[in-house]
MARVEX-896430 format. One record per residue (C-alpha): chain; x, y, z; residue in three letters. Coordinates in Angstrom, 2 decimals, decimal comma. Layout:
residues N
   unit        px        py        pz   code
      A         X         Y         Z    ALA
...
***
This chain:
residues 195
   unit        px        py        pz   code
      A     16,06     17,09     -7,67    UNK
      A     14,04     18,02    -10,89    UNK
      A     12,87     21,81    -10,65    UNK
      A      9,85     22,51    -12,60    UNK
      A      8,23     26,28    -14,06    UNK
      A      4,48     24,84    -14,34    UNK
      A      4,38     22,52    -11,85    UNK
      A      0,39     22,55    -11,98    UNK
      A      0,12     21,95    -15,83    UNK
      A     -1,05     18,47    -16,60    UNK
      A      1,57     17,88    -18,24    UNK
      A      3,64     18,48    -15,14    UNK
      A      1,47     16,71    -13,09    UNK
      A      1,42     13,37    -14,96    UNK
      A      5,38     13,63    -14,75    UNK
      A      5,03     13,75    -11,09    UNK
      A      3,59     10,34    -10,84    UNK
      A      5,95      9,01    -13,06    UNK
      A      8,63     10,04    -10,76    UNK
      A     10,89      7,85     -8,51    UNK
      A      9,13      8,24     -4,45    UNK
      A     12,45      9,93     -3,71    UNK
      A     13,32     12,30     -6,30    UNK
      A     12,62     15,88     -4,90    UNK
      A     10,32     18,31     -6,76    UNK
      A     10,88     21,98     -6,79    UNK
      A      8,33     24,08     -8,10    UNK
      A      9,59     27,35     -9,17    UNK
      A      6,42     30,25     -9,80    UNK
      A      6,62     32,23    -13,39    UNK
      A      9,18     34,64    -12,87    UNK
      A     10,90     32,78    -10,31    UNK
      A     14,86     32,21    -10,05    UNK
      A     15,31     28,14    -11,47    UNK
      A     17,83     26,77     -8,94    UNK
      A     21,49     26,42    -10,59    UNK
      A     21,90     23,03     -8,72    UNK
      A     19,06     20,64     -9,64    UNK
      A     19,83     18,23    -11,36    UNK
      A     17,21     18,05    -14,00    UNK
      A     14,91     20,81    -15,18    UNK
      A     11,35     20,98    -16,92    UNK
      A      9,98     24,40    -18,15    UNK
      A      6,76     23,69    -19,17    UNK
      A      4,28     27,02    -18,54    UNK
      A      2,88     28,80    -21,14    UNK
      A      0,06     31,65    -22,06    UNK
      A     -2,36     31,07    -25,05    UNK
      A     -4,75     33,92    -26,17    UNK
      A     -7,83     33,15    -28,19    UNK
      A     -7,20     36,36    -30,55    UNK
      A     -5,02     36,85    -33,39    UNK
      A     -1,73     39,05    -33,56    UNK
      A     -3,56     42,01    -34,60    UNK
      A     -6,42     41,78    -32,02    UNK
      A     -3,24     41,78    -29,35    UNK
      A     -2,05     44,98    -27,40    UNK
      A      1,63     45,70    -27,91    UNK
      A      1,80     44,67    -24,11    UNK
      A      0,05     41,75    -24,37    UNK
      A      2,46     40,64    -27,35    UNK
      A      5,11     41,72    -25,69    UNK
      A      3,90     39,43    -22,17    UNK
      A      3,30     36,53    -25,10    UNK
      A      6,94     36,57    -26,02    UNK
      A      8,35     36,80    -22,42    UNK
      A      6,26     34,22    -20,88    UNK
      A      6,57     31,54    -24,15    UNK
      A     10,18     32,10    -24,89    UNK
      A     11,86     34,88    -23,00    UNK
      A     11,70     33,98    -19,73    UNK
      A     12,56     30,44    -20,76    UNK
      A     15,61     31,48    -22,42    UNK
      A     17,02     33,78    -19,46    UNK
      A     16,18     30,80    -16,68    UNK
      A     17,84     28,15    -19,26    UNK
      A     21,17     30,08    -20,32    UNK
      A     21,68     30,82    -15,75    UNK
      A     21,28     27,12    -15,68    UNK
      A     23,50     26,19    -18,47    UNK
      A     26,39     28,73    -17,33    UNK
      A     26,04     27,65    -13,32    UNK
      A     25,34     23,73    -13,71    UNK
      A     27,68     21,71    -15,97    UNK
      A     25,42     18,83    -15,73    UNK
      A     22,07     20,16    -16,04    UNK
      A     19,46     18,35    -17,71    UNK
      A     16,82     19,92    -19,43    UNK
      A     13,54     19,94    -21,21    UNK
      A     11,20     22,47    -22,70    UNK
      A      7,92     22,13    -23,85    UNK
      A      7,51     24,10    -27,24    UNK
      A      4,62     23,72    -29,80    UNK
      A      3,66     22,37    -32,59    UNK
      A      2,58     25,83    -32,97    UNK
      A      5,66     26,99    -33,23    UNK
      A      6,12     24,62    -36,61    UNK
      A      2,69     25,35    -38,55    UNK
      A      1,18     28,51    -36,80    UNK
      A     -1,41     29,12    -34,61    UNK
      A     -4,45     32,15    -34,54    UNK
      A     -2,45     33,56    -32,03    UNK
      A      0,55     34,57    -34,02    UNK
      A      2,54     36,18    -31,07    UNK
      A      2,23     32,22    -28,87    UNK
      A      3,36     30,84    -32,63    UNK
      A      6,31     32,90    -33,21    UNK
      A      7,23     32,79    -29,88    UNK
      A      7,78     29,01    -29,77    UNK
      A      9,44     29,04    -32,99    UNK
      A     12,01     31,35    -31,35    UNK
      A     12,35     29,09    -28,36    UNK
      A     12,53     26,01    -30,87    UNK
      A     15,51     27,61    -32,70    UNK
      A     17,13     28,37    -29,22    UNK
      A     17,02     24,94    -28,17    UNK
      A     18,25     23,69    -32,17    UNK
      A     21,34     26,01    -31,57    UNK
      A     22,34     26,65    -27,54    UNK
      A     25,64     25,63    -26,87    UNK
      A     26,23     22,87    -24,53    UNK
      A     28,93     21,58    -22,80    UNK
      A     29,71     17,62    -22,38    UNK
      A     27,58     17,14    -19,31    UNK
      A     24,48     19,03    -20,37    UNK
      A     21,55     17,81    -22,52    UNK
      A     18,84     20,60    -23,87    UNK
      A     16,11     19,13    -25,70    UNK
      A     12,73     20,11    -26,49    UNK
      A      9,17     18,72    -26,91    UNK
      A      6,49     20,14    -29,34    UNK
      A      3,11     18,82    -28,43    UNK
      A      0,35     19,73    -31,20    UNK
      A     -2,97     19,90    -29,49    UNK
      A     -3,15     18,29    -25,42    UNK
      A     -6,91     17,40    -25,23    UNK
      A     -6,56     17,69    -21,19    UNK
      A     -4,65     20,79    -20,82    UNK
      A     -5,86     24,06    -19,49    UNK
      A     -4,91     25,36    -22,94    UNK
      A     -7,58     23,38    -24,46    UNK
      A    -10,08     22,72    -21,96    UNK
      A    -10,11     26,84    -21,45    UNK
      A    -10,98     27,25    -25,63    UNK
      A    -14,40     28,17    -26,38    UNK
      A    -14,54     27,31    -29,74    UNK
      A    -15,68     23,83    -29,42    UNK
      A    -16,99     23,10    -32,31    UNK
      A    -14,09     24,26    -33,82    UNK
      A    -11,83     21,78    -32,11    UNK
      A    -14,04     18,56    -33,03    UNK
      A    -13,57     19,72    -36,27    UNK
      A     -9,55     19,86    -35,75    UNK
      A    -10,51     16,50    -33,75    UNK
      A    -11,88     14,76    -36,72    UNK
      A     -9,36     15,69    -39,34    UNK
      A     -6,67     14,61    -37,23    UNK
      A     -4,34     11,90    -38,35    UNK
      A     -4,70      9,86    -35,40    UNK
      A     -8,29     10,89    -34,90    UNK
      A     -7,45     12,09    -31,88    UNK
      A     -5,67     14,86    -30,03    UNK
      A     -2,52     13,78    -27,67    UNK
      A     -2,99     13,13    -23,80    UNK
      A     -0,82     15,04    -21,08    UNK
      A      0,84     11,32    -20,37    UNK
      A      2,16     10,86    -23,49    UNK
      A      3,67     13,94    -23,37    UNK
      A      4,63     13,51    -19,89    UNK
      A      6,24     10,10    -20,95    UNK
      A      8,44     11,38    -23,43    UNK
      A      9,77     14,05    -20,96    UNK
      A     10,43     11,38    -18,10    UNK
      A     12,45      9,10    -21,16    UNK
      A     14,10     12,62    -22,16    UNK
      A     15,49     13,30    -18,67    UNK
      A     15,32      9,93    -16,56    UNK
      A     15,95      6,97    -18,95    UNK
      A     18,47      8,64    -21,89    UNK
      A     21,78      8,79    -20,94    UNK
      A     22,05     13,02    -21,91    UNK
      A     23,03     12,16    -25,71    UNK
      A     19,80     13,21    -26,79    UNK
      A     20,35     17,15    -26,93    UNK
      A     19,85     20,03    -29,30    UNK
      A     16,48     18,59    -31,02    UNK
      A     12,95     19,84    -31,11    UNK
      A     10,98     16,80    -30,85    UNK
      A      7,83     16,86    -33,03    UNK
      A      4,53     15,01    -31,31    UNK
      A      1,93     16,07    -33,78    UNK
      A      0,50     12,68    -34,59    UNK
      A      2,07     12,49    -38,45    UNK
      A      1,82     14,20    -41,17    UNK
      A     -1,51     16,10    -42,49    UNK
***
């Protein structure tokens, strides 16, 4: 069973075809208690405002940190002390690496970055992350309104092109599905190269 927080993100969604016929989804709501006994995990929800830190409310900073790390961090340490052979991926940011206009979704996925770089595991457990820059088919960036702003970001790209959900997806299915678990305690980077 592979319980998922975002089950209706495209990036969950191309995971879900990926998966083997039998292997049991559980989709678990925002807020919502993760399961102890899955056996693999994928936390991949997130909120994204189109204003700076300083344009934020203290509350809407403060709903920024629980929803991008936070919450994350409370539903992965349950897991880690109830299941000694949980598997586990995150979806971070490339955001969380070279910032973002909103500062509080930034610093927020640097924090869960560092998490993942430093949680203690033991032998049976993997924790890994995945640090997409910009999804072209995400709700993130198909809900932006500064369009011409992303062609621009488009263009100047390395790879003259933002990532798909599948790729993403892809790497998750290798992280949790093909890897034999070694793979834990690393942030892994998909931002196309080097600017």
């Amino acid at each position: 069973m592979i319980a998922i927080r975002g089950a209706g993100s495209a990036i969950a969604q191309e995971l879900t075809a990926l998966l083997p016929p039998e292997e049991e989804i559980c989709e678990v709501p925002r807020g919502g208690a993760m399961p102890w006994c899955a056996d693999r995990y994928l936390f991949c929800a997130g909120l994204l405002r189109p204003l700076s830190m300083a344009e934020q409310t203290d509350c809407e900073i403060a709903e920024s940190f629980l929803v991008n790390a936070g919450d994350v961090i409370r539903a992965c340490d349950f897991v880690i002390e109830s299941n000694p052979n949980a598997r586990i991926c995150v979806i971070g940011s490339e955001s969380g690496f070279a910032w973002s206009y909103d500062g509080a979704y930034a610093a927020a996925k640097a924090a869960l970055h560092r998490y993942c770089e430093t949680r203690r595991l033991g032998p049976g457990q993997q924790l890994v992350c995945v640090a997409p820059g910009i999804i072209a088919d995400c709700g993130m960036t198909i809900g932006r309104h500064d369009r011409a702003n992303l062609a621009q970001l488009e263009r100047a790209h390395p790879k003259g092109r933002f990532l798909a959900a599948a790729e993403v997806a892809r790497l998750v299915h290798f992280c949790l599905y093909v890897d034999c678990g070694y793979l834990s305690g690393v942030v892994i980077r998909m931002n196309g190269g080097p600017r």
